[in-house]
N, C-alpha and C positions, 0 to 999 in steps of 0.2 A: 502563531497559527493564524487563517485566512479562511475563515468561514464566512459561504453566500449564500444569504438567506434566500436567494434570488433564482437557484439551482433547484432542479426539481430532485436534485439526492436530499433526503432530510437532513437535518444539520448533526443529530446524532452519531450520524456515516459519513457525515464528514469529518467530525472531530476524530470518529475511530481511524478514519482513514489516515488524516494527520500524524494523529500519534503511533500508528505505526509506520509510515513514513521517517516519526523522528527516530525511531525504535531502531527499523532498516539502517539508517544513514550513520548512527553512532550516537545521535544528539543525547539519547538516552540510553547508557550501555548495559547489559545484560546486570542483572540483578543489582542494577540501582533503581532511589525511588523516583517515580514521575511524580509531575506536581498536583496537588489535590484537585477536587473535583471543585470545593470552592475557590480553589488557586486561579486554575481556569476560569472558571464561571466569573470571577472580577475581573480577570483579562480580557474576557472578549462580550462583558454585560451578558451572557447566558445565564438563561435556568440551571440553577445546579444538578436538577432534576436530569435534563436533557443531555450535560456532560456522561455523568454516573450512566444514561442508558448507552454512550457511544463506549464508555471504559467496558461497562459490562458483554460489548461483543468480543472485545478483544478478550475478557476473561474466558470469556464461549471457545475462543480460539486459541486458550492455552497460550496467549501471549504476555500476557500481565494478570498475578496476581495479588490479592488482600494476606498485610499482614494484619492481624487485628491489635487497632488500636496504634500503627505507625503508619497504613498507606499503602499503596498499592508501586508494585516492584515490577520490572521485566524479567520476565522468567527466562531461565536458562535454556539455550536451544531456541530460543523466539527467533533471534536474526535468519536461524538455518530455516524454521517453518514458514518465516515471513516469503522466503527467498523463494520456496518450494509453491507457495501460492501466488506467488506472482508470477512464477514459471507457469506455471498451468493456466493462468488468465491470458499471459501475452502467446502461449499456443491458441487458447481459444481467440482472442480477439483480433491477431495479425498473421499466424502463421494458417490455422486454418481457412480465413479469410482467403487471405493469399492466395492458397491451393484452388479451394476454391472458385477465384476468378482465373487463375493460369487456366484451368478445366474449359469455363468457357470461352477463352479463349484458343483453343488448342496448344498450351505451351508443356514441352516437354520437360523432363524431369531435370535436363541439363541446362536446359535455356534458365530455368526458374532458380539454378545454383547460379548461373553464371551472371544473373542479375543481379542475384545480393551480393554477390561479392563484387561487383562491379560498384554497386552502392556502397557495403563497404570501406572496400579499398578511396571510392571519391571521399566518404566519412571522415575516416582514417586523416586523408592527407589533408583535410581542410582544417584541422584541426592543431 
């Protein structure tokens, strides 16, 4: 984990962000446990305090929960929820955008397909 104290996100939202990042990616697979909130907090010199409030959004969000007295688990179906809200962010943050500026711009609905896949396709190959 790669928390900056220096971000104006609180560092609570970053740690939740993190840890579903690692959630998303496999790091942590569906109903195994992640590492405690004091595990963390020695890893990265935080408030244990400030871990447990970034853990607790992800409990908010039905991504990880407490078993009592073993620690907190990634719950089943996390990955599919994770997926579904970041679907819905990169609408809000790139694709509405996008439309958006094509508007002001006057670009039409074909020009704006024919770009991403222009980008795409350049994506694709460079790779």
């Amino acid at each position: 984990m790669n928390i900056n104290p220096n971000l104006d996100k609180p560092i609570f939202v970053q740690i939740a962000e993190q840890l579903e990042d690692s959630i998303f990616t496999g790091v942590f697979p569906e109903e195994t446990k992640i590492p405690s909130t004091n595990e963390i907090s020695a890893l990265l010199n935080i408030n244990p305090h400030t871990i447990l409030k970034g853990m607790n959004l992800l409990v908010d969000d039905d991504i990880i929960y407490k078993k009592r007295g073993l620690g907190m688990f990634v719950k089943e179906g996390a990955v599919e929820k994770i997926r579904k809200k970041r679907q819905g962010q990169f609408y809000r943050q790139f694709i509405a955008a996008m439309i958006e500026e094509a508007n002001k711009l006057h670009m039409t609905k074909e020009e704006i397909i024919s770009m991403i896949e222009r980008g795409y396709e350049d994506e694709c190959n460079s790779n």
